[in-house]
C-alpha positions as CSV (number, residue, x, y, z in Angstrom):
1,X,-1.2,-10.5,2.1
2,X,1.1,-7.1,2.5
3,X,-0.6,-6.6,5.3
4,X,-0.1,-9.9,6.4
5,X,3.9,-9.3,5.6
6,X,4.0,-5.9,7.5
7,X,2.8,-7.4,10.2
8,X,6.1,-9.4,11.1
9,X,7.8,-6.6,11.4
10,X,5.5,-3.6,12.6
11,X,2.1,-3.3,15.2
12,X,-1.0,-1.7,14.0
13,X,-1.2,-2.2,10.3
14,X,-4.7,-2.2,8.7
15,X,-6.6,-1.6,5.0
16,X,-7.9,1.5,4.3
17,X,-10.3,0.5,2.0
18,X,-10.2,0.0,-1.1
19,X,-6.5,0.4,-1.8
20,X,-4.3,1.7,1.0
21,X,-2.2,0.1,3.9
22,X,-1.6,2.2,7.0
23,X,0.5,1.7,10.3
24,X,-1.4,3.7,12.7
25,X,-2.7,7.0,10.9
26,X,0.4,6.9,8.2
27,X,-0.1,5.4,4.6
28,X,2.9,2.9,4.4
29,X,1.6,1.4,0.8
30,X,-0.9,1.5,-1.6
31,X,-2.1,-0.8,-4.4
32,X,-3.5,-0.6,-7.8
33,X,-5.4,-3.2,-9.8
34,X,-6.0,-2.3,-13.7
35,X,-9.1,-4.7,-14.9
36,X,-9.1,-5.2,-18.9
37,X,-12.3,-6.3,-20.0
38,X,-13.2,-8.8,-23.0
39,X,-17.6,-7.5,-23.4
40,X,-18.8,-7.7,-19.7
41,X,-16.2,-9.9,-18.3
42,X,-12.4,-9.4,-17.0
43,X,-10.1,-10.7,-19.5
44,X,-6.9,-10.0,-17.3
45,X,-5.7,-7.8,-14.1
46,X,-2.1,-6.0,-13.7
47,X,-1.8,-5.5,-9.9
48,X,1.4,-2.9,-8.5
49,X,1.7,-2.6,-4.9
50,X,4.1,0.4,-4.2
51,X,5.4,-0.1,-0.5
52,X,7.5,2.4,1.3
53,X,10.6,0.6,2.2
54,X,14.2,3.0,2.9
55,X,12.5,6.5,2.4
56,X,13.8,9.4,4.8
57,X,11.9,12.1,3.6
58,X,8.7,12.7,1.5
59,X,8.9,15.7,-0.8
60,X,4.8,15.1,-2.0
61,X,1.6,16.8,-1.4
62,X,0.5,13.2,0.0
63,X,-0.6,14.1,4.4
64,X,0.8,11.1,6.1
65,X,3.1,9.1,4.2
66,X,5.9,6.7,6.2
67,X,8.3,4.2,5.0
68,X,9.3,0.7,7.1
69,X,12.4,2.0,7.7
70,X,10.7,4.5,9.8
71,X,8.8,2.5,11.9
72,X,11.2,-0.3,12.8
C-alpha cells in the first residue's frame, strides 16, 4: 500500500524486503510491525510506517536516505 501511494507521485519505487521502501537506490520509508503473542499465536500487531516527507538534510549514519520532497 505505501508503495502503492508513492507511486502517484514518484517513478521507480520498490520493497526492499522485509521492511524498507526505496525510490531508485535511496531508502524513502521503512516500516515496523511489533507481533504480541498469546502461547503460539499473535494476539495483536502495532504497525508504524515512518515515511520521509519535507526533510532537506539527513544528519544520520543511515547511506542513502531521501525524503518526497526531494524527489518531486
Amino acid at each position: 500500500g505505501v508503495c502503492e501511494v508513492l507511486s502517484l507521485y514518484v517513478n521507480d519505487v520498490s520493497i526492499k524486503w522485509p521492511n524498507d521502501i526505496y525510490v531508485g537506490d535511496n531508502k524513502i520509508a521503512g516500516i515496523l510491525i511489533e507481533n504480541f503473542l498469546s502461547g503460539s499465536t499473535i494476539d495483536s500487531s502495532i504497525i508504524g510506517i515512518g515515511i520521509n516527507i519535507n526533510q532537506r538534510k539527513f544528519f544520520s549514519n543511515a547511506p542513502n536516505p531521501i525524503s518526497l520532497s526531494q524527489v518531486t
